[in-house]
BALOBA-1460 file (C-alpha; in Angstrom, 3 decimals):
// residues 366
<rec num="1" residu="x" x="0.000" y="0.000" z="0.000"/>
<rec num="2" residu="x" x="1.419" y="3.510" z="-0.698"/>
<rec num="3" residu="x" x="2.211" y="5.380" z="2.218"/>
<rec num="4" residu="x" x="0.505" y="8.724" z="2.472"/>
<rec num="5" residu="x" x="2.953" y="11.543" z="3.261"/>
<rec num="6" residu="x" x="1.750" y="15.338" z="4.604"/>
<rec num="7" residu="x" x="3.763" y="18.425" z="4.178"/>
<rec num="8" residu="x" x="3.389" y="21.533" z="6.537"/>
<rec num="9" residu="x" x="5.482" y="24.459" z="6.006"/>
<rec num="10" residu="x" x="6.098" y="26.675" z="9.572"/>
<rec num="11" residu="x" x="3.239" y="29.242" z="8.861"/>
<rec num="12" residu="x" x="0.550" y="26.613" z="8.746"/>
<rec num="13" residu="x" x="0.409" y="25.599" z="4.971"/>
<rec num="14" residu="x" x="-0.384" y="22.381" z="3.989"/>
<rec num="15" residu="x" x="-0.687" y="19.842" z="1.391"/>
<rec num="16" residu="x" x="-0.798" y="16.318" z="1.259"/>
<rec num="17" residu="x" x="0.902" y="13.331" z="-1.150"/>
<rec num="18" residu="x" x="2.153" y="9.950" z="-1.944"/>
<rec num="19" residu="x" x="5.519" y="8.356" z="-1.151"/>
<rec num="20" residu="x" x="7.518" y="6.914" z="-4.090"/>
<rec num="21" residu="x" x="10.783" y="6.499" z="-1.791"/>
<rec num="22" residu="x" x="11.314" y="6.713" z="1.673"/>
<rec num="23" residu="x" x="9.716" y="7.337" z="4.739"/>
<rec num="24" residu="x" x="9.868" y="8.645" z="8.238"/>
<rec num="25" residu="x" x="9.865" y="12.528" z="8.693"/>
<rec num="26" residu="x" x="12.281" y="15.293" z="7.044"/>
<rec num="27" residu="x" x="13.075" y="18.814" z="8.240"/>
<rec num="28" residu="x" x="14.302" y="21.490" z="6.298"/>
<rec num="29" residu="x" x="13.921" y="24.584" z="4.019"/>
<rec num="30" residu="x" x="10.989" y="24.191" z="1.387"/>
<rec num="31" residu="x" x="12.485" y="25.881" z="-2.033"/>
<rec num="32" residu="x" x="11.645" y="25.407" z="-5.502"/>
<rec num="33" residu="x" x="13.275" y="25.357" z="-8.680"/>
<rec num="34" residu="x" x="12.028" y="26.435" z="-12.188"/>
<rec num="35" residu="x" x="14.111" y="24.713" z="-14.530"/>
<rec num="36" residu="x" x="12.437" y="21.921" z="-16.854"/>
<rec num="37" residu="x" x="15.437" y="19.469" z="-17.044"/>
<rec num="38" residu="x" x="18.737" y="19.117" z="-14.785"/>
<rec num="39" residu="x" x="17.126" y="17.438" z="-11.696"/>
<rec num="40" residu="x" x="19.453" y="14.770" z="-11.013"/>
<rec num="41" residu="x" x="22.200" y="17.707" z="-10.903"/>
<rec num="42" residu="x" x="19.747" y="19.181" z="-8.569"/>
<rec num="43" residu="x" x="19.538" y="16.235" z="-6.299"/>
<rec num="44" residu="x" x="23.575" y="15.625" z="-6.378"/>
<rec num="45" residu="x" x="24.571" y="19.360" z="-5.790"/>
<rec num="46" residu="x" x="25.628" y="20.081" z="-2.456"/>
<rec num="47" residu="x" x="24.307" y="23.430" z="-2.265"/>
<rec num="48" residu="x" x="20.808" y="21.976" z="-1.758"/>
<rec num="49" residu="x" x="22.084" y="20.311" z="1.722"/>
<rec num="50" residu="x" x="19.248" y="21.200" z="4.198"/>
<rec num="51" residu="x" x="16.569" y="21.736" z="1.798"/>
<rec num="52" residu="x" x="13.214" y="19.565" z="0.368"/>
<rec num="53" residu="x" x="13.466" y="20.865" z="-3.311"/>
<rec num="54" residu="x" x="10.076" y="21.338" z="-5.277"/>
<rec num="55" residu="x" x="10.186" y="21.769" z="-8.888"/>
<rec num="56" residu="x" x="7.558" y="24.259" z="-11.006"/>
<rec num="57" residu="x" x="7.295" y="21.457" z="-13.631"/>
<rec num="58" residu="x" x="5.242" y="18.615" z="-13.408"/>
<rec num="59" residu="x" x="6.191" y="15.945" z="-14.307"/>
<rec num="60" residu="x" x="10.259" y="14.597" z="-12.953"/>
<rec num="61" residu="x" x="12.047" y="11.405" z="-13.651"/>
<rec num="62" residu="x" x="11.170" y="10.788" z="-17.460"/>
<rec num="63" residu="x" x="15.267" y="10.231" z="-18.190"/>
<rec num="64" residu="x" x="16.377" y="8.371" z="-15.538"/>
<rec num="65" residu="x" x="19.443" y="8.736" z="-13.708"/>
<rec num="66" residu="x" x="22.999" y="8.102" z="-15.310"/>
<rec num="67" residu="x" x="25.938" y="8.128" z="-12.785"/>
<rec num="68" residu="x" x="27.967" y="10.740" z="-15.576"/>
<rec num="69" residu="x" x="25.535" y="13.402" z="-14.291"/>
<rec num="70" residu="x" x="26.634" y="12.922" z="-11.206"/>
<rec num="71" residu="x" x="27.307" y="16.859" z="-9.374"/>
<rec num="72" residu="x" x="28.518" y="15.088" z="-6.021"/>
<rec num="73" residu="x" x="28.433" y="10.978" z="-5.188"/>
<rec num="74" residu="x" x="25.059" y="11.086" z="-3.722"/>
<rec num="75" residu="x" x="21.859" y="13.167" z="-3.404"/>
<rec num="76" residu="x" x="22.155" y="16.060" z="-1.324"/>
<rec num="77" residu="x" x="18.627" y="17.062" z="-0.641"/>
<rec num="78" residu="x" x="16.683" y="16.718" z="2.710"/>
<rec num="79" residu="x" x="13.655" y="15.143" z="0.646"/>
<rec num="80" residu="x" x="11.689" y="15.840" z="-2.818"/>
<rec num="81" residu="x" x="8.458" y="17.043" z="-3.808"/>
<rec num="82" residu="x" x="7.030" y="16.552" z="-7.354"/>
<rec num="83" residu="x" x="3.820" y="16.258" z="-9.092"/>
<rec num="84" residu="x" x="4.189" y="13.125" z="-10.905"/>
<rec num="85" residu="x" x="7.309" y="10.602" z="-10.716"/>
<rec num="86" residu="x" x="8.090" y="8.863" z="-13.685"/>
<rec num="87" residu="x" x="8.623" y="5.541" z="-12.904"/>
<rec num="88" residu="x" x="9.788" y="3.929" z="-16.754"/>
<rec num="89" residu="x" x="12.141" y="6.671" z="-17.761"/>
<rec num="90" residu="x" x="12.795" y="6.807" z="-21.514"/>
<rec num="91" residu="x" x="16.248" y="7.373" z="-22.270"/>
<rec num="92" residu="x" x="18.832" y="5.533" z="-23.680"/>
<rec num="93" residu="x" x="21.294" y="6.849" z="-21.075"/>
<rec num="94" residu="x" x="19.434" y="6.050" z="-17.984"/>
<rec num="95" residu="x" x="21.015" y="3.510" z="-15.720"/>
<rec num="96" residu="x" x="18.048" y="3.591" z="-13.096"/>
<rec num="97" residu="x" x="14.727" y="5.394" z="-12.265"/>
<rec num="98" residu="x" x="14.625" y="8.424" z="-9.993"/>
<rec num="99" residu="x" x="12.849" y="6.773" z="-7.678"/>
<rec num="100" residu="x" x="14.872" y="3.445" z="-7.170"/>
<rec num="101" residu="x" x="17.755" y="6.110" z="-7.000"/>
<rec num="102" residu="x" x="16.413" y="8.009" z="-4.186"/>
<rec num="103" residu="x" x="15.286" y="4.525" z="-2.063"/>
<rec num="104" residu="x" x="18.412" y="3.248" z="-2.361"/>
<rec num="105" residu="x" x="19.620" y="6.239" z="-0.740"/>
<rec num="106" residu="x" x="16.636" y="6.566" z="1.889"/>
<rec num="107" residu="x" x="15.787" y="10.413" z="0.396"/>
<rec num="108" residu="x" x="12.138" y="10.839" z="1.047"/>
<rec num="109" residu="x" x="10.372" y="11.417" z="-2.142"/>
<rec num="110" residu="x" x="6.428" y="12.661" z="-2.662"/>
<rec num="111" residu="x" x="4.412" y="12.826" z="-5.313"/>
<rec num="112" residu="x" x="0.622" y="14.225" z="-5.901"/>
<rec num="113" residu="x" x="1.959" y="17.610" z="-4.330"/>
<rec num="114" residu="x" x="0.232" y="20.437" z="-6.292"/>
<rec num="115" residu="x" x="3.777" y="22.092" z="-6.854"/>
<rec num="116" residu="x" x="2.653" y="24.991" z="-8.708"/>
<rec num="117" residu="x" x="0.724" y="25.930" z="-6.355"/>
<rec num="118" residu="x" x="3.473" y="25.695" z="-3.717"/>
<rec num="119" residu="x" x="5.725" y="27.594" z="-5.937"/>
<rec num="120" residu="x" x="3.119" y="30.681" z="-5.186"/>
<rec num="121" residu="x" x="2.667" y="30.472" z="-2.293"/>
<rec num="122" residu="x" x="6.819" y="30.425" z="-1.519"/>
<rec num="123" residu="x" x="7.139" y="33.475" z="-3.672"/>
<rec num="124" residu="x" x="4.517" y="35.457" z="-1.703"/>
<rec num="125" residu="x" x="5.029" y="34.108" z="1.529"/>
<rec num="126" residu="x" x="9.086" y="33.411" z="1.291"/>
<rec num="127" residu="x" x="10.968" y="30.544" z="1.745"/>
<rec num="128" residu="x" x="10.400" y="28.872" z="4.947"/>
<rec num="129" residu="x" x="11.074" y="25.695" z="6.644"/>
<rec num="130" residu="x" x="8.736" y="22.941" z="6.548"/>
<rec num="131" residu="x" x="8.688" y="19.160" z="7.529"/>
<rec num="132" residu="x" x="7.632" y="15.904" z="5.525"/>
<rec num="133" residu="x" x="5.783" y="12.824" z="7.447"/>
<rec num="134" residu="x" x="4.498" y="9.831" z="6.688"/>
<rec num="135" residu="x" x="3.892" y="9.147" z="10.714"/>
<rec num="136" residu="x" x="1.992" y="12.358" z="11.880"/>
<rec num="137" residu="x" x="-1.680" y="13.184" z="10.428"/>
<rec num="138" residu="x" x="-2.228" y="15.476" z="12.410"/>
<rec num="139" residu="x" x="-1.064" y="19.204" z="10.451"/>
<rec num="140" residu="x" x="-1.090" y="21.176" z="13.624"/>
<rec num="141" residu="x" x="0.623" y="19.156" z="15.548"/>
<rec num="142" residu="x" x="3.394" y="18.294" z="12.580"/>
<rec num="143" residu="x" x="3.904" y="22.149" z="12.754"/>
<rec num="144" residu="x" x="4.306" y="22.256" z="16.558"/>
<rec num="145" residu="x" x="7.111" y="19.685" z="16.034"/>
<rec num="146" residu="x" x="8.627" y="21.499" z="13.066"/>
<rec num="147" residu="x" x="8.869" y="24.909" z="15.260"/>
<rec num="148" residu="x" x="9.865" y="23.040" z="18.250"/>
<rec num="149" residu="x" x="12.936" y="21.570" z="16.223"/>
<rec num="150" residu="x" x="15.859" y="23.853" z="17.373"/>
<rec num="151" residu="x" x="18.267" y="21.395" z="14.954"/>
<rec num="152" residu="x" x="17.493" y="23.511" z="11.723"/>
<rec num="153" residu="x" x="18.914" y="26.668" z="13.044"/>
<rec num="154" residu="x" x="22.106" y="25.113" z="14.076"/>
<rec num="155" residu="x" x="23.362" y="22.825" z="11.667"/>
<rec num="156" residu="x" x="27.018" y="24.018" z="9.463"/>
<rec num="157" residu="x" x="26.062" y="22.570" z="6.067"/>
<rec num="158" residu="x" x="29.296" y="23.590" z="4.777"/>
<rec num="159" residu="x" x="30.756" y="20.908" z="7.396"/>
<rec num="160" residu="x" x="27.970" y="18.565" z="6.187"/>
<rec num="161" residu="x" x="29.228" y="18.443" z="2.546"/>
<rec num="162" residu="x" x="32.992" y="19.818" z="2.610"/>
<rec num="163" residu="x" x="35.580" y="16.761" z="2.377"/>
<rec num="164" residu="x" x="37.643" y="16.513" z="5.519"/>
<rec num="165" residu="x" x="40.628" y="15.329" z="3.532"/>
<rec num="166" residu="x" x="42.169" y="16.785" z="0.412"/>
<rec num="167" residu="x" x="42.490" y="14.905" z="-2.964"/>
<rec num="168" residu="x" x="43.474" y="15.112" z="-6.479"/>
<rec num="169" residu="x" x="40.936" y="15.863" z="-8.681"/>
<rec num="170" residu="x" x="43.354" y="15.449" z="-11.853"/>
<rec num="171" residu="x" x="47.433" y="15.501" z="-11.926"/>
<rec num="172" residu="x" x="48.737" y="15.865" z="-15.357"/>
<rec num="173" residu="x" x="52.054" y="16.903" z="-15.750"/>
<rec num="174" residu="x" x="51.481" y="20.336" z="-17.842"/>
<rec num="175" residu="x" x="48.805" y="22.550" z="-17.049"/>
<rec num="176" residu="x" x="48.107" y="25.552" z="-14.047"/>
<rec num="177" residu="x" x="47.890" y="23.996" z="-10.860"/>
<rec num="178" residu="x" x="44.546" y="24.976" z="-9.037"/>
<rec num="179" residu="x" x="43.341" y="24.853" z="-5.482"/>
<rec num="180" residu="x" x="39.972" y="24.432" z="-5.049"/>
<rec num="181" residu="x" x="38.224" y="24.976" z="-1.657"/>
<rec num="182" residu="x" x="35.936" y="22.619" z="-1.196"/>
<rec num="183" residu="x" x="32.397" y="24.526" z="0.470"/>
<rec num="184" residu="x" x="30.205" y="21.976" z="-1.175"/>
<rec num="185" residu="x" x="32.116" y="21.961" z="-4.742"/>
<rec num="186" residu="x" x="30.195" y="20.857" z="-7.797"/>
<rec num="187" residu="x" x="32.259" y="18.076" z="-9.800"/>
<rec num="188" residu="x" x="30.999" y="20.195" z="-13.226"/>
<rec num="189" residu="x" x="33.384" y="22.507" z="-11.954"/>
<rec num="190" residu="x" x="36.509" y="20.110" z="-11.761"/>
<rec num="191" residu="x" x="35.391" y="18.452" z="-14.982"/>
<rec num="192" residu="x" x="35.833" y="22.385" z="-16.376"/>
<rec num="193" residu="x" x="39.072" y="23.227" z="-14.903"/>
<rec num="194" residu="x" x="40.615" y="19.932" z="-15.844"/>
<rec num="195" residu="x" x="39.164" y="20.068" z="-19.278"/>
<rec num="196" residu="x" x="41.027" y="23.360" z="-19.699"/>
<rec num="197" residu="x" x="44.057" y="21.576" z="-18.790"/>
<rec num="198" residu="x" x="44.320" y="22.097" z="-15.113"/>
<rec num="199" residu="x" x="46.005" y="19.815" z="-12.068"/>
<rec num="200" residu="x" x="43.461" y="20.122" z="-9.641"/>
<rec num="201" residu="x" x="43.832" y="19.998" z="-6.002"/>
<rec num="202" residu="x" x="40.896" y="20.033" z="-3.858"/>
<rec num="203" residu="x" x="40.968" y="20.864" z="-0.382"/>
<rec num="204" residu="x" x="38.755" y="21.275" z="3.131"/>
<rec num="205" residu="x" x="36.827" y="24.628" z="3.578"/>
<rec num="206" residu="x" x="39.058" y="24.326" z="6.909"/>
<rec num="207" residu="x" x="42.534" y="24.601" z="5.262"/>
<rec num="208" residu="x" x="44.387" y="27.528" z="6.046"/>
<rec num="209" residu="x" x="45.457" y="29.876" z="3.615"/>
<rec num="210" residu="x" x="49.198" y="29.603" z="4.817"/>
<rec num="211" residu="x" x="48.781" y="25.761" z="3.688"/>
<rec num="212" residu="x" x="47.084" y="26.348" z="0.365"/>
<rec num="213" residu="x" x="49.856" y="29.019" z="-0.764"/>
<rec num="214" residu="x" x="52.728" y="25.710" z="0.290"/>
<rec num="215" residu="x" x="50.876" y="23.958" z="-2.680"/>
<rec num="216" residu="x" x="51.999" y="26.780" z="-4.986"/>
<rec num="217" residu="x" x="48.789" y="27.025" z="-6.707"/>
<rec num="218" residu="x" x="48.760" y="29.233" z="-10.252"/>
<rec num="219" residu="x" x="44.984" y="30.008" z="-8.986"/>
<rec num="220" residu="x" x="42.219" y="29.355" z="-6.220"/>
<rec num="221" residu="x" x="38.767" y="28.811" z="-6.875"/>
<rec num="222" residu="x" x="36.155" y="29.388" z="-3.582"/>
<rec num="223" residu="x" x="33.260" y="26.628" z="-4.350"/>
<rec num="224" residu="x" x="29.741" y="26.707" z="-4.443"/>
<rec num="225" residu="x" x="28.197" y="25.395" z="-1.044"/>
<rec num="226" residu="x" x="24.580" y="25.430" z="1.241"/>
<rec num="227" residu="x" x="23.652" y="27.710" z="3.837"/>
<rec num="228" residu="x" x="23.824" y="31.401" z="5.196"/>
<rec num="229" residu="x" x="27.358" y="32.705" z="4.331"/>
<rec num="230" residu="x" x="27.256" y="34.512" z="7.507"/>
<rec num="231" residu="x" x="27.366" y="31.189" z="9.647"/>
<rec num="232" residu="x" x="30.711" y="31.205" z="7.521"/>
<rec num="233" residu="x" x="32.493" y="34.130" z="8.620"/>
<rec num="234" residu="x" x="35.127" y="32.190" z="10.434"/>
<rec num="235" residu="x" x="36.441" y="30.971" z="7.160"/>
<rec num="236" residu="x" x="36.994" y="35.401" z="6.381"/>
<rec num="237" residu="x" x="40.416" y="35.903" z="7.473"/>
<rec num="238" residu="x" x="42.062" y="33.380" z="5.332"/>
<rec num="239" residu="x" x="40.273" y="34.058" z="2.320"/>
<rec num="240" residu="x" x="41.805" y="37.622" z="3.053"/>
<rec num="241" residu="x" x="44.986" y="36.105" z="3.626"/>
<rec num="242" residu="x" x="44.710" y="35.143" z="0.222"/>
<rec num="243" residu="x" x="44.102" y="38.300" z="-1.721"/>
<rec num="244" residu="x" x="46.880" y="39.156" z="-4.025"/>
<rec num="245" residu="x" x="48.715" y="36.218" z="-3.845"/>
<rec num="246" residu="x" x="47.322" y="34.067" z="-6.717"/>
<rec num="247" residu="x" x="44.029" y="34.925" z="-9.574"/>
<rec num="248" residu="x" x="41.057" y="33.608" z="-7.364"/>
<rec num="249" residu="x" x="37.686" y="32.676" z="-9.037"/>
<rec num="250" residu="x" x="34.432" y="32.270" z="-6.407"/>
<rec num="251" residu="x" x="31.480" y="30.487" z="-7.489"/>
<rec num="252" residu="x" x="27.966" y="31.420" z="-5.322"/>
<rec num="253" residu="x" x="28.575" y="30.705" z="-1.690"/>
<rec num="254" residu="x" x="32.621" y="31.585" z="-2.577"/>
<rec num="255" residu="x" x="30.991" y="34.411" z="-4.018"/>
<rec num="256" residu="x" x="29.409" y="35.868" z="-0.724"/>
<rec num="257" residu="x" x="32.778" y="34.656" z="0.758"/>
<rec num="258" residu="x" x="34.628" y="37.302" z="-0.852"/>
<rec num="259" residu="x" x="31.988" y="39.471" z="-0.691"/>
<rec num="260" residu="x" x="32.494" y="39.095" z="3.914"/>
<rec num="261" residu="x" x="36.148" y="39.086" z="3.290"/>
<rec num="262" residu="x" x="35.828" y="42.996" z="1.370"/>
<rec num="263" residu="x" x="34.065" y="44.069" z="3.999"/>
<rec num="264" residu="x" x="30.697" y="43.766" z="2.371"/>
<rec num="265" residu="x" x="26.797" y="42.225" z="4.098"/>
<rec num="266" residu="x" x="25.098" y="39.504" z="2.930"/>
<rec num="267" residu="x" x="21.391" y="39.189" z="3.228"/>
<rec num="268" residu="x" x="18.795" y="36.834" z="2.719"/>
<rec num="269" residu="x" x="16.248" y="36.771" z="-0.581"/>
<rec num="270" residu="x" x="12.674" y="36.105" z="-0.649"/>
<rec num="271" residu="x" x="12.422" y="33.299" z="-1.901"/>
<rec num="272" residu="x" x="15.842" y="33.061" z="-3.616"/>
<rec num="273" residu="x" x="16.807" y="31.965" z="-7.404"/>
<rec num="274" residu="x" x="16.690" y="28.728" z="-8.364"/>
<rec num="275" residu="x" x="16.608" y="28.061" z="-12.054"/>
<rec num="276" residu="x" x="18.046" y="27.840" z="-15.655"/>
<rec num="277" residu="x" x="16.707" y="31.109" z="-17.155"/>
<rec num="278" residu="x" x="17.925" y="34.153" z="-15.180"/>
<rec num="279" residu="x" x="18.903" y="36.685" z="-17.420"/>
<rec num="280" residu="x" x="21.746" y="38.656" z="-16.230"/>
<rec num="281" residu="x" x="23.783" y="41.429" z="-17.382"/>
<rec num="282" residu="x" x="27.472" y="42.133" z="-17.601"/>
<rec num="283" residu="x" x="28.069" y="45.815" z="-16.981"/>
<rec num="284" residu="x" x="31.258" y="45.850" z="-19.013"/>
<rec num="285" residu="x" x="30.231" y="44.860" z="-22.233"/>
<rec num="286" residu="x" x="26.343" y="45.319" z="-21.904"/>
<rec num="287" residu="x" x="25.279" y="42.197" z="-22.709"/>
<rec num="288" residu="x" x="22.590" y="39.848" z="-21.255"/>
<rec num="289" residu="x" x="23.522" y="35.870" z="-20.302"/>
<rec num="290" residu="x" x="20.724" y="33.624" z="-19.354"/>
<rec num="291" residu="x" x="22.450" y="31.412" z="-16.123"/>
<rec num="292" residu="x" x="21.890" y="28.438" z="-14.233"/>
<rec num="293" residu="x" x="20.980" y="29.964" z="-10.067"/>
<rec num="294" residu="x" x="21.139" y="28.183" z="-7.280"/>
<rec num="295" residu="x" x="20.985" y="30.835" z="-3.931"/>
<rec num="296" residu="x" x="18.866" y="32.151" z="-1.297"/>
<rec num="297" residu="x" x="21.469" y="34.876" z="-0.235"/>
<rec num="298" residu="x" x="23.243" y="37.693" z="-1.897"/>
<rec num="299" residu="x" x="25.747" y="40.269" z="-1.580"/>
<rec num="300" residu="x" x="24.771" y="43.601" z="-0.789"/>
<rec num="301" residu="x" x="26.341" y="46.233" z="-3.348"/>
<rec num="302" residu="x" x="25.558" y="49.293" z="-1.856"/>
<rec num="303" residu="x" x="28.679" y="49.837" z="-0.116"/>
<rec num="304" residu="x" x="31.288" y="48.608" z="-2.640"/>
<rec num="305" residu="x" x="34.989" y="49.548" z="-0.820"/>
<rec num="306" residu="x" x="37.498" y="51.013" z="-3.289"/>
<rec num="307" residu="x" x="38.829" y="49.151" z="-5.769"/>
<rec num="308" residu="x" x="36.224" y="46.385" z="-5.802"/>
<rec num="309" residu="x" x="33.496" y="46.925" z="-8.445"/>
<rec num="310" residu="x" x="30.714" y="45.278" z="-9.483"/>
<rec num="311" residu="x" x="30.460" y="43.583" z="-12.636"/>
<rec num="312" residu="x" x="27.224" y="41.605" z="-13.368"/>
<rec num="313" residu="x" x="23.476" y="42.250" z="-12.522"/>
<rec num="314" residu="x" x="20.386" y="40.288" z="-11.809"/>
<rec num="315" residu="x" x="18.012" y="41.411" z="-14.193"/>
<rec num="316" residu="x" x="14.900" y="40.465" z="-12.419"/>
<rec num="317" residu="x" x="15.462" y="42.126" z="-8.949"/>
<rec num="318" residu="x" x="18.965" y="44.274" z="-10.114"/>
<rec num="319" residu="x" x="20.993" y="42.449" z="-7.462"/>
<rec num="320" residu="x" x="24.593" y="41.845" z="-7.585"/>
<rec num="321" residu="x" x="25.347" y="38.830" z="-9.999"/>
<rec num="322" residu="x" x="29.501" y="39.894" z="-9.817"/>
<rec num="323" residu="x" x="32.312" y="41.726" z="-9.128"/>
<rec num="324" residu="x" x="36.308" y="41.901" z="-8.863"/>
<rec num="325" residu="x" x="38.942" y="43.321" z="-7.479"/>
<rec num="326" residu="x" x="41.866" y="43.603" z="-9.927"/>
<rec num="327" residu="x" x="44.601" y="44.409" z="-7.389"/>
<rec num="328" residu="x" x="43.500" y="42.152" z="-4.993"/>
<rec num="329" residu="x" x="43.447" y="39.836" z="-8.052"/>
<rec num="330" residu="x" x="40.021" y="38.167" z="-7.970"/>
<rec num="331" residu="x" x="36.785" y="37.792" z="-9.294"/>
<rec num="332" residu="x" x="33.735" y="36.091" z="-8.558"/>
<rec num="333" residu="x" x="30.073" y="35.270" z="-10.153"/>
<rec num="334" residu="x" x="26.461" y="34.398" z="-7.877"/>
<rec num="335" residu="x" x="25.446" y="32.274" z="-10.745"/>
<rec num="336" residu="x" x="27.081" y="29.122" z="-11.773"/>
<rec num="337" residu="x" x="29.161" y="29.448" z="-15.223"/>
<rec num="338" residu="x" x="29.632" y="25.141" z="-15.006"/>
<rec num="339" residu="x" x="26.091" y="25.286" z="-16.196"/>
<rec num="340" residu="x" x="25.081" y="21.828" z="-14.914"/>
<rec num="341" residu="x" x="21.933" y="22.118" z="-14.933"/>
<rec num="342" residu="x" x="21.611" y="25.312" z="-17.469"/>
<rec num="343" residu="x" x="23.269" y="27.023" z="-20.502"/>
<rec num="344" residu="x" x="26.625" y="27.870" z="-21.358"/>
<rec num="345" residu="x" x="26.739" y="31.305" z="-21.644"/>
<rec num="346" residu="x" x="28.415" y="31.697" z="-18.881"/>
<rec num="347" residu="x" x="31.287" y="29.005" z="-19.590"/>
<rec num="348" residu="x" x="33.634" y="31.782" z="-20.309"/>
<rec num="349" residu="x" x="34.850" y="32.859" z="-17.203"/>
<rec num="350" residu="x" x="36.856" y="29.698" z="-16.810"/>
<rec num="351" residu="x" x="38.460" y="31.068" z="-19.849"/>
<rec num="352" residu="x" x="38.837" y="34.512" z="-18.305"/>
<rec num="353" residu="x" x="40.355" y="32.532" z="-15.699"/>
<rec num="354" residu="x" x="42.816" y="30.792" z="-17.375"/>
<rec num="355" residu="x" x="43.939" y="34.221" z="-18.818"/>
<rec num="356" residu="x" x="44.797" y="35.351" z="-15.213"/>
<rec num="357" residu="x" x="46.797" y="32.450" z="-14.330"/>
<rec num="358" residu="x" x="48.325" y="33.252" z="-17.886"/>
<rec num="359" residu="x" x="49.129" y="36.670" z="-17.163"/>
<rec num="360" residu="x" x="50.198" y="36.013" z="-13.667"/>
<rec num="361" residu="x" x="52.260" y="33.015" z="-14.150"/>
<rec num="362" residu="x" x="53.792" y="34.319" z="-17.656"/>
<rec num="363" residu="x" x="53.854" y="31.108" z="-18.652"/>
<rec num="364" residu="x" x="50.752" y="31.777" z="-21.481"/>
<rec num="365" residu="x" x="47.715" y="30.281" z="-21.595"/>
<rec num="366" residu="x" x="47.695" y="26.649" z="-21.368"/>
């Protein structure tokens, strides 16, 4: 018999649904995503670590799961809500079904949850945190628990997902050695680096920056992670230790890292951005790049310190997409140029990059 599952969100909304994996009761934030495709990559990226992900579109699991789409080496998310599953994916690539996937890995997932609807009501009300049970009927009292449940305010998701140890990513013999701190890093962005040519070392968000500059990296990337950057402000003074020592690239979370580490707030969205099609503009050249977004925080640009600028723009809400600092000798993007879910338009700031290990190394590109 299928178990019935019931989904309360903190301010008393409610809906109810059908398991197709898993069981028991999840916690966490309630966010959605708009993008039609890309939901294993969802699923596997550790930036959704402490969240039940919704998607807008109905219908999720038509193409399987393949292990080469792979973002970390196993789901991330606190649970999943969909309208339908697709149980007999159609794909010539698929290795297994989205939900065999997700029960092999006990992730809770529920279907027969009017998501649309859910999406609307997150975008008026905000994100908030919400709970998943197939034990409790009871909605009031599933909300009690969920406010009584002091664990979702104190958990360090970057600990969660961040590899304790370092490793090599790829070692060839030629190629710009780069460090990559590991917040919760997306393996589309080692497959980029190392396609480019790079020996990639990645290490713990805990390293110092004394021991990442004894590796003699040509160039630093800060990660992608989950969470409030501002539960992160311990990892600050070594980022700063950092600056001007070696091109550094930050990606989201590494983003809003460099953002603390100039001296600049972070702040919470809405309701966030989570999708494939956010247009956003670069203020250099003027012109528009539809990206792949995966955040519920941002940097605040209205007091940019001197010589840091801002570079990129959110088109829908005009906040801060990018910026660098060309003395301090970094650069950094909200949005994710790996594009895994989403499209390339973005890929070029590996390139740009590359160009700064180029010019910084004076070896040339390559």
């Amino acid at each position: 018999m299928t178990l019935q599952a019931l989904l309360v969100l903190e301010d008393g909304f409610t809906m109810k649904g059908a398991c197709f994996s898993g069981q028991g009761e999840v916690f966490g934030e309630v966010v959605f995503n708009t993008a039609m495709t890309g939901y294993q990559e969802m699923i596997t990226d550790p930036s959704y670590r402490g969240q039940i992900l919704t998607f807008a579109y109905p219908v999720i699991g038509n193409y399987g799961i393949t292990e080469y789409d792979m973002e970390s080496d196993s789901p991330q998310v606190e649970g999943l809500l969909v309208k339908e599953c697709c149980r007999r994916p159609r794909n010539q690539r698929a290795q297994d079904s989205l939900a065999n996937y997700l029960e092999e890995h006990g992730i809770m997932g529920v279907e027969g949850i009017d998501t649309r609807s859910l999406t609307l009501h997150l975008r008026r009300a905000g994100t908030m945190k919400g709970v998943v049970s197939t034990e409790e009927k009871d909605p009031e009292m599933l909300r009690q628990k969920l406010l009584a449940n002091r664990e979702l305010n104190s958990r360090n998701l970057v600990d969660e997902v961040s590899n304790p140890e370092s490793f090599s990513w790829a070692y060839p013999e030629k190629g710009y050695h780069v460090v990559v701190y590991d917040y919760g890093v997306k393996y589309n962005i080692l497959r980029h680096l190392t396609l480019r040519g790079c020996r990639v070392t990645v290490v713990s968000h805990r390293t110092s920056a004394a021991e990442v500059l004894d590796l003699k990296p040509d160039g630093i990337v800060l990660s992608n992670g989950p969470g409030d950057p501002a539960v992160q402000k311990h990892l600050v003074s070594e980022i700063k230790a950092l600056f001007g020592k070696a091109p550094i690239m930050g990606i989201c979370l590494g983003h809003q890292l460099l953002g603390l580490a100039s001296g600049l707030e972070t702040f919470k969205l809405t309701f966030g951005h989570r999708g494939a099609n956010h247009p956003v503009k670069d203020l250099a050249t003027g012109k528009v790049h539809i990206t792949s977004q995966n955040h519920g925080y941002c940097v605040a640009m209205d007091k940019m310190p001197q010589g840091t600028e801002a570079t990129h723009i959110n088109l829908n809400d005009n906040t801060l997409e990018g910026m660098e600092n060309r003395e301090q000798k970094w650069f950094s993007v909200q949005y994710h140029p790996e594009a895994s879910p989403g499209p390339h338009d973005s890929i070029y700031l590996f390139d740009k990059f590359m160009q700064l290990m180029a010019v910084e190394t004076g070896k040339g590109e390559g």
